[in-house]
N, C-alpha and C positions, 0 to 999 in steps of 0.2 A: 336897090334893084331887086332883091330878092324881095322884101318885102311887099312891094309892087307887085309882082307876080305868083305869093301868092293870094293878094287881096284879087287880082285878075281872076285868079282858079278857083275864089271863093264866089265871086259875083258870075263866073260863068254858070257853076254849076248850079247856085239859086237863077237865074236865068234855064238852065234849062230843067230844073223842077217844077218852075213855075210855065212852062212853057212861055215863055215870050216872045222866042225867036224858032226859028227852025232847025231843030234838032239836030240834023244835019251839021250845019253850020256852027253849032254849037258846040260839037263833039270835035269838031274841026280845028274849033278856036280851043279846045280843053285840051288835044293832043300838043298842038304848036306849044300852049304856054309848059304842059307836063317837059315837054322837049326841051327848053328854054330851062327847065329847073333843074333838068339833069346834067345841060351844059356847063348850070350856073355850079353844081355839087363838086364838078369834075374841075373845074378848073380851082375851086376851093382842096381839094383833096390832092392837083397837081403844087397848089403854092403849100399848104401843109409839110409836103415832104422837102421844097427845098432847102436850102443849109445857106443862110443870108451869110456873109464876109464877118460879119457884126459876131453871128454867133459862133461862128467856127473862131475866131479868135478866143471867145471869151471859154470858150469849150480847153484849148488850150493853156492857159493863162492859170484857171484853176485846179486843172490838174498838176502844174507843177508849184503852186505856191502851197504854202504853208496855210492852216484856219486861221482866221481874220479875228477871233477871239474864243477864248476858252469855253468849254460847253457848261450849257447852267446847270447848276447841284438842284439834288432836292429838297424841296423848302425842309426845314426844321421841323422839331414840335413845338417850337414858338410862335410860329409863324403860321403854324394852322390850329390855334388855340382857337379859343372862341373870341368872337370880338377883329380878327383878324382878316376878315372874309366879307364881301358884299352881304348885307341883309343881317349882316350880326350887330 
């Protein structure tokens, strides 16, 4: 949908560079579809903020457990020797 509309805002306005229709009508059809895309931003920016069941649980769940596994060390000097590495 969005894409749509703005392939519409892209063919209007070469329509009306190129003059092929009357200007008029053409600014007409550029406003509705600008109108259209900022319905389309807001209602993007209203689901944005809401907090699905899914994530409020899982929002939960992590802050009281425990890490799932130990954090990784930094490699050795073995391990970044040469020969150890892509391209070596």
């Amino acid at each position: 949908m969005l894409l749509d509309i703005v392939r519409r805002l892209h063919w209007l306005a070469v329509d009306k560079e190129r003059g092929l229709r009357n200007q008029d009508d053409v600014q007409a059809d550029l406003d509705g579809a600008l109108e259209r895309l900022e319905e389309i931003f807001e209602e993007i920016r209203h689901q944005a903020v809401q907090v699905s069941p899914s994530t409020e649980s899982l929002g939960e769940s992590s802050s009281e457990s425990e890490p799932a596994s130990e954090p990784l060390s930094e490699p050795s000097v073995e391990d970044t020797g040469p020969g150890a590495g892509p391209g070596d």
